[in-house]
Backbone as CSV, one residue per row, in Angstrom:
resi,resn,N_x,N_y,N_z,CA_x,CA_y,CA_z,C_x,C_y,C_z
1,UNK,0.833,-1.175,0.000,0.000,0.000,0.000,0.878,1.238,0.000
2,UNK,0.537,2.291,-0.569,1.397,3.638,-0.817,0.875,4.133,1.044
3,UNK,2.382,4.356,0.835,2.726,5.668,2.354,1.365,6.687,2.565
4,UNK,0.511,6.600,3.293,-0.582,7.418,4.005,0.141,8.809,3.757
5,UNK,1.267,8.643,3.981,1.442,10.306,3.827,1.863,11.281,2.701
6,UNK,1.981,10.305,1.449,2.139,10.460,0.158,1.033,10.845,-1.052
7,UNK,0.849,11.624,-1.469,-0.313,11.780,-2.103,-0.070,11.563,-3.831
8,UNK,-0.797,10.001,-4.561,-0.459,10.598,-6.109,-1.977,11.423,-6.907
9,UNK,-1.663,12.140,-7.762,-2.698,13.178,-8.183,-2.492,12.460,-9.893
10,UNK,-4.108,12.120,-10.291,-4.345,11.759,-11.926,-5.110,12.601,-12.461
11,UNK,-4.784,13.206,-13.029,-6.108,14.219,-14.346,-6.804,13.316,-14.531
12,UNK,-8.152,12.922,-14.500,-8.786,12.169,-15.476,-10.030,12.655,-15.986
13,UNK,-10.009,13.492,-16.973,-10.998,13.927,-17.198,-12.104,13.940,-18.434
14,UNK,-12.879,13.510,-17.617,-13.897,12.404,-17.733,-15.213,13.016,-18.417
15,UNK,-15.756,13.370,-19.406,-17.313,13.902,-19.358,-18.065,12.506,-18.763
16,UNK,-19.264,13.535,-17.948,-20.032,12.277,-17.005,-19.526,11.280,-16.183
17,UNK,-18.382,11.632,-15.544,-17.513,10.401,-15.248,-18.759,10.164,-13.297
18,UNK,-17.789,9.297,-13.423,-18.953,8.513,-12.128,-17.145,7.730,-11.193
19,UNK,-16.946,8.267,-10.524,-15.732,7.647,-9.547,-16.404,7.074,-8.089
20,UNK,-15.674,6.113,-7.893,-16.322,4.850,-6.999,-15.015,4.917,-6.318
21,UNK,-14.727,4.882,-5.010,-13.573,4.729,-4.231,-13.499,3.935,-3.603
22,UNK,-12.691,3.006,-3.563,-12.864,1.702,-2.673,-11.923,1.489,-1.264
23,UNK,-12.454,1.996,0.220,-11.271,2.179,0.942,-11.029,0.843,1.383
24,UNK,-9.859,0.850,1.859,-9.143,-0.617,2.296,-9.046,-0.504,4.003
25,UNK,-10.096,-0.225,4.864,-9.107,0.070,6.248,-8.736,1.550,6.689
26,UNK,-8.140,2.084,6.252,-8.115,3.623,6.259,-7.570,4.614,5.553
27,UNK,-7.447,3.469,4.571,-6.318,3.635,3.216,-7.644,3.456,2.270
28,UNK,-7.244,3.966,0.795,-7.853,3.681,-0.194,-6.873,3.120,-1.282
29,UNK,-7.021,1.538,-1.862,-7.031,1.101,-2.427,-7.221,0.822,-3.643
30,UNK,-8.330,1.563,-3.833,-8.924,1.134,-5.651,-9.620,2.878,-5.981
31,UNK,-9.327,3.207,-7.233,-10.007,4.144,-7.470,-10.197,4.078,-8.878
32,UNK,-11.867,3.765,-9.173,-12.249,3.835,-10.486,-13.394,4.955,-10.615
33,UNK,-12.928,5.442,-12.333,-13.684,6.340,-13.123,-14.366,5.737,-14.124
34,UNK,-15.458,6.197,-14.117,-16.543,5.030,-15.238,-16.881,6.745,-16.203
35,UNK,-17.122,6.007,-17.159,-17.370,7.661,-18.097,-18.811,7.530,-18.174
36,UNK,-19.527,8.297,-18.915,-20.595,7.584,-19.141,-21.038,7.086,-20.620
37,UNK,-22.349,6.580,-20.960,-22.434,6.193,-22.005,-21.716,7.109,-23.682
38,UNK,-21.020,6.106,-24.691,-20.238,6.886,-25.870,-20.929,5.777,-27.070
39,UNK,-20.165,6.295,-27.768,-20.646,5.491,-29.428,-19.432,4.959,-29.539
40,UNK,-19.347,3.776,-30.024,-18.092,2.865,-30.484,-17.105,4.256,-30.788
41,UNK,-17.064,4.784,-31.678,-15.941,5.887,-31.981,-15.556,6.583,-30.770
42,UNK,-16.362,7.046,-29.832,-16.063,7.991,-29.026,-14.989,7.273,-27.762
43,UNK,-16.049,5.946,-27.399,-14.894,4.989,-26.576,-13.789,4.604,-26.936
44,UNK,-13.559,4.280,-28.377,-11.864,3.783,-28.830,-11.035,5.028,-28.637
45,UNK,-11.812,5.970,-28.803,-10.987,7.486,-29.157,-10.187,7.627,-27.476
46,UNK,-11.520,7.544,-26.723,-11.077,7.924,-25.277,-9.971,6.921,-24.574
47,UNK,-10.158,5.532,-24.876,-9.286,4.568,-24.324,-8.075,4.590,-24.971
48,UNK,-8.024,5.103,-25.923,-6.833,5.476,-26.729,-5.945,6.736,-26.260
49,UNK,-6.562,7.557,-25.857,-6.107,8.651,-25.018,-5.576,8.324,-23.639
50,UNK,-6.332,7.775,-23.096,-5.795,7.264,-21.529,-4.527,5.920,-21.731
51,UNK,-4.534,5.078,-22.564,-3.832,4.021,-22.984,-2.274,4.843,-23.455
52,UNK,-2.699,5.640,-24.143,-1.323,6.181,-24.341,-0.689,7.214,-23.394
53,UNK,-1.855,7.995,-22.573,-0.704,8.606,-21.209,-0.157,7.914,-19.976
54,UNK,-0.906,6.546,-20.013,-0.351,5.717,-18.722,0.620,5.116,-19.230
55,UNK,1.196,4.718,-20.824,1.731,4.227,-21.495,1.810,2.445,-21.610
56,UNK,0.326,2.358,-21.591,-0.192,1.167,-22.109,-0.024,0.598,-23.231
57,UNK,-0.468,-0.803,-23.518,-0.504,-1.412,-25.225,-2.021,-1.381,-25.317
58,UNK,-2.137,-0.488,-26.599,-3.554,-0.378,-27.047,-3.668,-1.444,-27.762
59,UNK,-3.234,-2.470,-28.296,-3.463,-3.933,-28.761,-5.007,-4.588,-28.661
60,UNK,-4.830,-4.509,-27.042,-6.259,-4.858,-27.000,-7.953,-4.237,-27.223
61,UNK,-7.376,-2.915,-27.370,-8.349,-2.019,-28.149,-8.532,-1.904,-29.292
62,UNK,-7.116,-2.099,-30.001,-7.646,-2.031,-31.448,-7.823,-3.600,-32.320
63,UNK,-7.592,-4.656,-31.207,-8.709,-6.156,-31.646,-10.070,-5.828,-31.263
64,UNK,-10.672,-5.146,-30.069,-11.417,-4.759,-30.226,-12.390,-3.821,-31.162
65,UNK,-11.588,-3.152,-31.545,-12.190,-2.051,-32.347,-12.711,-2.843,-33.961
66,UNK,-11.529,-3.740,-34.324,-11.698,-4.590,-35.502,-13.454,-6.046,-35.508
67,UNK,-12.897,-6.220,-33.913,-14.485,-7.081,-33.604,-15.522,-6.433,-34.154
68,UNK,-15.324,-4.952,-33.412,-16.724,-3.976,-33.681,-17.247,-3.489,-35.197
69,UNK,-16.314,-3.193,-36.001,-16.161,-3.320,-37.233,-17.040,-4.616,-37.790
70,UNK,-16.477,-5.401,-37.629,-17.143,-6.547,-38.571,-18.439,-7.276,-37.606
71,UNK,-18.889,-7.026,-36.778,-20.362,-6.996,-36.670,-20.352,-8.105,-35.377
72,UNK,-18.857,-8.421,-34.561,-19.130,-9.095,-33.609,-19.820,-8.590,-32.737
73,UNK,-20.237,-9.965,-31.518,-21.727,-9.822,-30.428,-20.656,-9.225,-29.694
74,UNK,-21.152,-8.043,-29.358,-20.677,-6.638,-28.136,-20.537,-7.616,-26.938
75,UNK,-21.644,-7.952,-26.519,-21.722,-8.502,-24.706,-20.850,-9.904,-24.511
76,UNK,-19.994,-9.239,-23.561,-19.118,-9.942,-22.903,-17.747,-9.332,-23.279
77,UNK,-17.578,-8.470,-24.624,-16.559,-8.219,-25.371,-15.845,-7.185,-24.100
78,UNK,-15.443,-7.163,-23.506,-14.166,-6.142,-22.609,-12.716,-6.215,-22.527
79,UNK,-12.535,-5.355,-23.445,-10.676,-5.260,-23.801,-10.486,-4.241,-22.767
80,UNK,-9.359,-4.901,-22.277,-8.592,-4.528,-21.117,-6.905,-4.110,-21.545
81,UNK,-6.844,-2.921,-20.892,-4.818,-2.482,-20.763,-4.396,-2.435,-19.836
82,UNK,-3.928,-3.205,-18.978,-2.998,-2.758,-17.461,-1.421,-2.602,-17.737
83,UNK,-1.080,-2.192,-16.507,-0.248,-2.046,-16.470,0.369,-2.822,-14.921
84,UNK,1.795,-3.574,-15.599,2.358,-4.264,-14.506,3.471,-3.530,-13.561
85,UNK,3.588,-1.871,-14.390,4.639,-1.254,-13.794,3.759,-0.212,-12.784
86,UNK,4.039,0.264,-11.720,3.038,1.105,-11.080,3.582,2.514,-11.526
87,UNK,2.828,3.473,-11.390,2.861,4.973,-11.945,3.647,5.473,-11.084
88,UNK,4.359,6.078,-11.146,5.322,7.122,-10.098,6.113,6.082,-9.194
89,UNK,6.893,5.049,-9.748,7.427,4.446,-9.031,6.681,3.762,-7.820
90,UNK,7.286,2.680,-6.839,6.879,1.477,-6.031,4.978,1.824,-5.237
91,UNK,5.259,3.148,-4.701,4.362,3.652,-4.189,3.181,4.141,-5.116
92,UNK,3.324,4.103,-6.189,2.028,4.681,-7.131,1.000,3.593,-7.305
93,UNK,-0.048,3.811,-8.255,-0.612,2.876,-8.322,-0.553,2.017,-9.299
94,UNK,-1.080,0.972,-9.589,-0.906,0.319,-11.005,-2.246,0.854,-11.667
95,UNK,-2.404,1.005,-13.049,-3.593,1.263,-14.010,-4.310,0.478,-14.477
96,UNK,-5.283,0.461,-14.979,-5.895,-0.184,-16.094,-7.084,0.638,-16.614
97,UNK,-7.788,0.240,-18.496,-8.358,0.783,-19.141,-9.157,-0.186,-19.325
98,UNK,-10.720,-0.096,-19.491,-11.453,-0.989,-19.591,-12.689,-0.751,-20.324
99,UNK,-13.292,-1.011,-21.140,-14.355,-0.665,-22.103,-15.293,-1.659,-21.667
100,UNK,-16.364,-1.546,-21.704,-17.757,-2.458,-21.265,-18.856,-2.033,-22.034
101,UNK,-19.668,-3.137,-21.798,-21.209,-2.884,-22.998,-22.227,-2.828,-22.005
102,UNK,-23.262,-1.744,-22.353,-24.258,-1.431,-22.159,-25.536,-1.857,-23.009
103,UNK,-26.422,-1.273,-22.122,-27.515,-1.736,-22.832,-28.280,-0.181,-23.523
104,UNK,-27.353,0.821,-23.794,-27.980,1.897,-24.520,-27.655,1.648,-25.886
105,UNK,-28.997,1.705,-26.939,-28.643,1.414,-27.853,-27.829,2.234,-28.498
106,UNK,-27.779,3.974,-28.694,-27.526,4.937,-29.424,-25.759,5.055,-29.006
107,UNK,-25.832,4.586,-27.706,-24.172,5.345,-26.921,-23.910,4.026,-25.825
108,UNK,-23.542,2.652,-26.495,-23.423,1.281,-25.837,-22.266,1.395,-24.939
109,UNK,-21.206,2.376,-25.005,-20.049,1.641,-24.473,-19.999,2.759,-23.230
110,UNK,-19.209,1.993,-22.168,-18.467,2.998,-21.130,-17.267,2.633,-20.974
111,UNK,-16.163,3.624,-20.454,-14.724,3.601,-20.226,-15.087,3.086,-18.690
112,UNK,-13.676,2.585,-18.439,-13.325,2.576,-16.961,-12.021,2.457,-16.525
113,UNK,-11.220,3.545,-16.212,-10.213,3.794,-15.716,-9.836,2.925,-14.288
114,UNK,-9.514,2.333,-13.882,-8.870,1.737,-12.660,-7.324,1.820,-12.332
115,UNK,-7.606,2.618,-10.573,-6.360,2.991,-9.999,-6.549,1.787,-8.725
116,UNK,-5.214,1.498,-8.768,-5.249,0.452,-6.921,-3.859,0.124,-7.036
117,UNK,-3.719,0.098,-5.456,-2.173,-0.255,-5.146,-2.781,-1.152,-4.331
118,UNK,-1.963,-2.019,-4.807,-2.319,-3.507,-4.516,-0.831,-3.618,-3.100
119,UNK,-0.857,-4.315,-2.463,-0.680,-4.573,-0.859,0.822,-5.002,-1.605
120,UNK,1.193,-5.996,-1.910,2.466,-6.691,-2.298,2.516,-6.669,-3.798
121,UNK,4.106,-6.819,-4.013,4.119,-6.815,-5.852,3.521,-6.382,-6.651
122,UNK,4.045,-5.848,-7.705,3.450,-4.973,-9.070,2.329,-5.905,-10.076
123,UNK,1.789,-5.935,-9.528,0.359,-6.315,-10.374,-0.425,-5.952,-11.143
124,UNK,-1.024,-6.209,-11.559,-2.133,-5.246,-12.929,-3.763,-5.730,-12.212
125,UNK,-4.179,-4.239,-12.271,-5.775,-3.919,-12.024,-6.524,-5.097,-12.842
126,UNK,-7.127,-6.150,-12.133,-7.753,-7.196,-13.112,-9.360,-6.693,-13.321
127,UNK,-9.443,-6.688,-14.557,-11.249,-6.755,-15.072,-12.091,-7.668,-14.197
128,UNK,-13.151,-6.831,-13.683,-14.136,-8.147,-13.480,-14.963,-9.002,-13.958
């Protein structure tokens, strides 16, 4: 867990974003940003943006993006980017980027940013 007395600071800025904080004890642990509903274009655009300032592999976004293209079933489809290195060195957190399906037809997808410093070893934020 990062030093209580250390503070790391993320821009994430989000239209409609929705942040969920998950404390651990007296510490906080997990911090996710959910965007809100986008159109296939608008979500690749955005995960593409966040993927490249945490300095992620967009790989798994743009197999995704190719699914979406050719007319694969959306639900269940969630491409994920973590990261195994943590941000700002030992004490930062580790990342991840996460796209999910909705049930709006016009604006299906949402982002989800995930921050957590995980207790031991450099790990990656797992999808649920």
């Amino acid at each position: 867990m990062a030093d209580p007395g250390k503070r790391v600071i993320v821009y994430l800025p989000l239209a409609s974003a929705n942040p969920v904080v998950r404390p651990k004890g007296k510490l906080v642990d997990t911090v996710e940003v959910y965007s809100g509903p986008q159109t296939v274009d608008d979500a690749y655009r955005r995960a593409l943006e966040y993927t490249e300032q945490f300095g992620l592999s967009k790989a798994a976004l743009d197999d995704w993006r190719k699914r979406r293209k050719a007319g694969a079933d959306p639900v269940g489809d969630r491409p994920f980017a973590g990261r195994n290195k943590r941000l700002g060195g030992k004490d930062g957190p580790s990342v991840g980027v996460e796209l999910n399906y909705s049930s709006n037809d016009d604006r299906p997808w949402t982002m989800l940013v995930r921050l957590s410093w995980p207790e031991a070893g450099d790990s990656v934020p797992r999808a649920r």
